[in-house]
C-alpha positions in Angstrom: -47.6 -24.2 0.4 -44.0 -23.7 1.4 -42.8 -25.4 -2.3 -45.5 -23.8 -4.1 -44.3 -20.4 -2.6 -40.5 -21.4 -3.7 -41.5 -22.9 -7.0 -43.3 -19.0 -7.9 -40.4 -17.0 -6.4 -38.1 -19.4 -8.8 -40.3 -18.3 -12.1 -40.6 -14.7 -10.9 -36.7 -14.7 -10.7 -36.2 -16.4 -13.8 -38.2 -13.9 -15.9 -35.7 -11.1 -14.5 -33.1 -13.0 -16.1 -34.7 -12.0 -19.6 -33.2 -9.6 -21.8 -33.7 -8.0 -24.7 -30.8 -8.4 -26.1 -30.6 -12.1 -25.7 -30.3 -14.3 -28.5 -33.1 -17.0 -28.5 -31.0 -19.8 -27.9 -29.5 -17.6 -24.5 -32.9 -17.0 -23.7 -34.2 -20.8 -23.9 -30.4 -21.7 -21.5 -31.7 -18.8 -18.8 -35.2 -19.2 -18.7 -37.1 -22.0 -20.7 -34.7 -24.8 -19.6 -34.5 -23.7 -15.5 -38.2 -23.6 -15.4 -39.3 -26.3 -17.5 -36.6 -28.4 -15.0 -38.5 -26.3 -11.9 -41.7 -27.8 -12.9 -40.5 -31.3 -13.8 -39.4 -31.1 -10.3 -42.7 -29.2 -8.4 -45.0 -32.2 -9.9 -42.8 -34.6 -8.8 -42.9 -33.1 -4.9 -46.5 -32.6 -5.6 -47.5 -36.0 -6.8 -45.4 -37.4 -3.8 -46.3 -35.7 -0.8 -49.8 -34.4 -1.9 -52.9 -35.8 -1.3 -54.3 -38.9 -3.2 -56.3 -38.4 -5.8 -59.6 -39.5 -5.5 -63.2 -39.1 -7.1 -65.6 -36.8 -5.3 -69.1 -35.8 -6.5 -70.5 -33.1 -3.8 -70.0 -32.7 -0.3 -68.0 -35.5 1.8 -70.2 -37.2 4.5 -69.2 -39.7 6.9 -69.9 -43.0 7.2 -69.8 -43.1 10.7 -73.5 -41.8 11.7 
């Protein structure tokens, strides 16, 4: 929750960054490239200290009955 929380906060700030005046190329440097990096970097926490993937159809139950 706590990276998810920073990863938003990063985008958020990064769109205030925008400006109208920018040339395309300034605008890919101060907002495309940062958060394309951001979220290279969010999977890459999220694939490693998430929880494994795994199939579910319905409800859980346990095996121990």
């Amino acid at each position: 929750m706590l990276v998810t929380g920073g990863y938003i906060c990063f985008v958020i700030a990064c769109v205030f960054t925008i400006d109208e005046q920018s040339s395309p190329k300034e605008r890919g440097f101060t907002f495309f490239l940062p958060v394309l990096i951001a979220t290279v970097a969010f999977i890459q926490i999220a694939y490693k200290k998430g929880e494994k993937p795994q199939w579910q159809w319905g409800i859980k139950q346990n095996k121990k009955k």
